[in-house]
C-alpha positions in Angstrom: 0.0 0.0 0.0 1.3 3.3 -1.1 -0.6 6.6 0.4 0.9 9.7 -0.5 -0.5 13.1 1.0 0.0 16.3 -1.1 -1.0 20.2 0.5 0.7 22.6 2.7 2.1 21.6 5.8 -1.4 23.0 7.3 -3.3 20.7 5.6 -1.4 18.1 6.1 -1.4 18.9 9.7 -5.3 18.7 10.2 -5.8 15.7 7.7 -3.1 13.7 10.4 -5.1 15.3 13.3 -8.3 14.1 11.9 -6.9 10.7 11.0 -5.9 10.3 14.7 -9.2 11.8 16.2 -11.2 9.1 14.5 -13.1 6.9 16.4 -12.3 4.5 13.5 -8.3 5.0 14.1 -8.3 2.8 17.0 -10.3 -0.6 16.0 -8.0 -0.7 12.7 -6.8 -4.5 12.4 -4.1 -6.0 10.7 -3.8 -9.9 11.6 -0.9 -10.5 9.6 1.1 -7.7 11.6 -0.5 -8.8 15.2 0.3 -12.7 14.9 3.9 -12.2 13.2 4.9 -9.2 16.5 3.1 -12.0 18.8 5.7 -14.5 17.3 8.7 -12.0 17.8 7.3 -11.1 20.9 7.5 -14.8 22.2 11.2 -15.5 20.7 12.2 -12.8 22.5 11.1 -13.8 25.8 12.8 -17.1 25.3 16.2 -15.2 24.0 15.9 -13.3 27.2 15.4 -16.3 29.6 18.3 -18.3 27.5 20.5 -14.5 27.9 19.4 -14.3 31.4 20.4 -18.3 32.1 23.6 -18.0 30.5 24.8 -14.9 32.2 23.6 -16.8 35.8 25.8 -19.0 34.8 28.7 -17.0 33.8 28.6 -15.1 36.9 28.7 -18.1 39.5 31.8 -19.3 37.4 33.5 -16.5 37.6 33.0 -16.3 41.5 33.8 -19.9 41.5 37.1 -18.9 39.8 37.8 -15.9 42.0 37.2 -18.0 45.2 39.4 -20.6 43.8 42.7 -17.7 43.4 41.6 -16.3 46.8 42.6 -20.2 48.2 
């Protein structure tokens, strides 16, 4: 989709404003969009928990290894 708005910046101004004063502006639906950011959105909470797990880990080896040259 392609929309292209041509006027003065004035009337570009209140054609945005009245775009985003409709009641219509928010119930606009776009499945495609919703199910592929639901996707990301769940691959990203798994890359964080797998982030979070590995720098858990990486931490408690490195105080392993500092304990070890404090011996």
């Amino acid at each position: 989709m392609e929309l292209i708005i041509k006027g003065t910046p004035e009337e570009i101004k209140s054609v945005l404003q009245a775009i985003g004063g409709s009641k219509e502006h928010g119930e606009i639906r776009m499945p495609e969009y919703e199910k592929s950011r639901e996707s990301l959105e769940s691959k990203f909470q798994k890359l964080d928990q797998t982030a979070n797990c590995a720098l858990k880990k990486a931490n408690s080896n490195y105080n392993l290894i500092v304990q070890s040259m404090k011996s």
